[in-house]
ZALOKE-706970 format. One record per residue (C-alpha): residue in one letter; x, y, z. Coordinates in steps of 0.25 Angstrom, whole numbers, plus 5000, padded with zeros to 4 digits. Layout:
# ZALOKE-706970
AXYZ/...
//
This chain:
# ZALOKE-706970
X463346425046/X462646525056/X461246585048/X460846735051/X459446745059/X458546835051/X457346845061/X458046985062/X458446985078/X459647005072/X460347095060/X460747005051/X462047065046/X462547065062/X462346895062/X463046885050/X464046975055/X464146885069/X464346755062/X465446815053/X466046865066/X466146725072/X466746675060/X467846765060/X468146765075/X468146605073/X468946605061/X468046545050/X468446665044/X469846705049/X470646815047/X471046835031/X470146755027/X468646805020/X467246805025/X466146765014/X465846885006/X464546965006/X463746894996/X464246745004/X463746795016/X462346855009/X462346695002/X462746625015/X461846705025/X460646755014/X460746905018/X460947025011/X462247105007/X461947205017/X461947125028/X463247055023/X463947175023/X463447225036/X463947095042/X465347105036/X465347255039/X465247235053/X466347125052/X467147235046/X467047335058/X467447225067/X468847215059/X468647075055/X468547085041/X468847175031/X468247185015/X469547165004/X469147224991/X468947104981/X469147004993/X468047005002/X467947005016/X469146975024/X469246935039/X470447035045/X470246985058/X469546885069/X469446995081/X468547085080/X469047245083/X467747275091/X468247165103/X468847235116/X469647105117/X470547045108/X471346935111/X472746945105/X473346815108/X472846695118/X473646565117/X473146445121/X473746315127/X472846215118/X472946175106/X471546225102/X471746345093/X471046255080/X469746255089/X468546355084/X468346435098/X466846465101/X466046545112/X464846465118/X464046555128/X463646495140/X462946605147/X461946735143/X461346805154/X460846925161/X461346895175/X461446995187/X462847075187/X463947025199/X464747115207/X466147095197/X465347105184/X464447245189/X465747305191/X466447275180/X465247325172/X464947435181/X463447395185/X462647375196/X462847235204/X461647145198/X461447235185/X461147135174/X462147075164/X462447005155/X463446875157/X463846815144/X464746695147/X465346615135/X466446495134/X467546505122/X467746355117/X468746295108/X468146195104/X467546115117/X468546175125/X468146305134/X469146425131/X468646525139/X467346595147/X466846715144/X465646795153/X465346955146/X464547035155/X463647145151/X462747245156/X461247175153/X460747305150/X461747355140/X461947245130/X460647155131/X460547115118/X461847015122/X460746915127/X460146885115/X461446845108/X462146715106/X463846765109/X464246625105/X464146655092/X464146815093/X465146915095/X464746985110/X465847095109/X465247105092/X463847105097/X464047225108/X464747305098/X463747285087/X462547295096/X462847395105/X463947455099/X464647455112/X466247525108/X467147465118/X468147555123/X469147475134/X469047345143/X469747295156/X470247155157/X470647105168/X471346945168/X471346855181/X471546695184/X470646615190/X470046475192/X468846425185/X467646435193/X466546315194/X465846405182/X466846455175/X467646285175/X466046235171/X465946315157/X467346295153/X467546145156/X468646165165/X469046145179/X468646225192/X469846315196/X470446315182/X471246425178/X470746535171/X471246665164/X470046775168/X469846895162/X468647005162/X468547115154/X467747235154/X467247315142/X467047465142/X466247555132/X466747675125/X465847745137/X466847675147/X465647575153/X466147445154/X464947365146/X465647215145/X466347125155/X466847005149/X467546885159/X468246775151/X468846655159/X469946575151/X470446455152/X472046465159/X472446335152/X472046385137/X472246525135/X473446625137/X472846765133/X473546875127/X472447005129/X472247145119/X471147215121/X470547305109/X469347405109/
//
């Protein structure tokens, strides 16, 4: 069981918050199912009521649970409603749908921006940004790679966050209540480069299925670019996006 930190760097209810998060979207707690009630959690995690309450309340406004009179607190769904993407259907040609899929970062950064990346985000060529590049894994098996660019600037608490077991897209909303308004995908194939092949244990020149997505603001500033490399041979991909 994950323990909150009470050194105070960060509110406690909004840890509490993130490791119900995690549970739902992994499916310990899946949908129609209930999530321990307030006083378990005040038992579990020795906080106050309050902070209980805040935790589930924030649950709440992402659409994942909902309060039943005389019930408790039920999972409605695992997808939360704040998410520019939401991923209606993907089939895959393996039989590993019993496997608990994780996220394993294997890069945090601030590097200077490249040509493609400054104009997707509308900056300057060598403006620093922030690369966040994380492996999805079923098991040991590498489902996909994904790299989010930010401006440094804009977001720099990212740096000081573990989004292997965070929320990213949670975590902008709730700290810099960013309020997406559209984004622009774009979908290529290509071969794996000598980088790409390395951190997802696969062959140099294996297919894959790119996409790269660009996330705009209510002021029409495009604020996130997020480029995700899957795997040809396991996913077949089935797209909505939802503001």
């Amino acid at each position: 069981m994950e323990t909150l930190d009470f050194s105070g760097r960060q509110q406690l209810y909004y840890q509490l918050y993130n490791i119900l998060f995690q549970d739902i979207v992994g499916g310990k707690y899946p949908v129609g199912k209930m999530i321990p009630a307030e006083s378990e959690l005040m038992e579990i995690y020795r906080i106050s009521r309050a902070t209980a309450r805040k935790a589930v309340e924030l649950l709440a406004n992402d659409g994942l649970v909902k309060k039943k009179r005389g019930y408790g607190t039920i999972v409605i769904s695992n997808r939360p409603n704040t998410s520019p993407q939401r991923v209606i259907r993907y089939d895959r040609k393996y039989k590993g749908d019993s496997v608990a899929a994780i996220k394993i970062t294997v890069e945090q950064k601030v590097i200077p921006s490249s040509d493609e990346i400054a104009r997707c985000l509308q900056l300057s060529y060598n403006d620093d940004i922030i690369c966040l590049k994380r492996v999805r894994y079923a098991g040991d098996e590498p489902l996909y790679l994904e790299i989010n660019y930010f401006q440094q600037s804009f977001v720099p608490e990212i740096m000081n966050h573990d989004f292997s077991k965070e929320s990213l897209r949670l975590f902008l909303s709730n700290t810099y209540q960013i309020q997406w308004l559209y984004a622009k995908q774009s979908i290529y194939s290509i071969i794996a480069s000598e980088e790409i092949a390395k951190l997802m244990h696969i062959d140099i020149g294996t297919p894959l299925l790119y996409i790269r997505r660009i996330s705009f603001d209510k002021e029409n500033i495009p604020r996130e670019c997020v480029c995700t490399y899957y795997r040809a041979d396991t996913y077949h991909l089935a797209i909505e996006l939802a503001m």
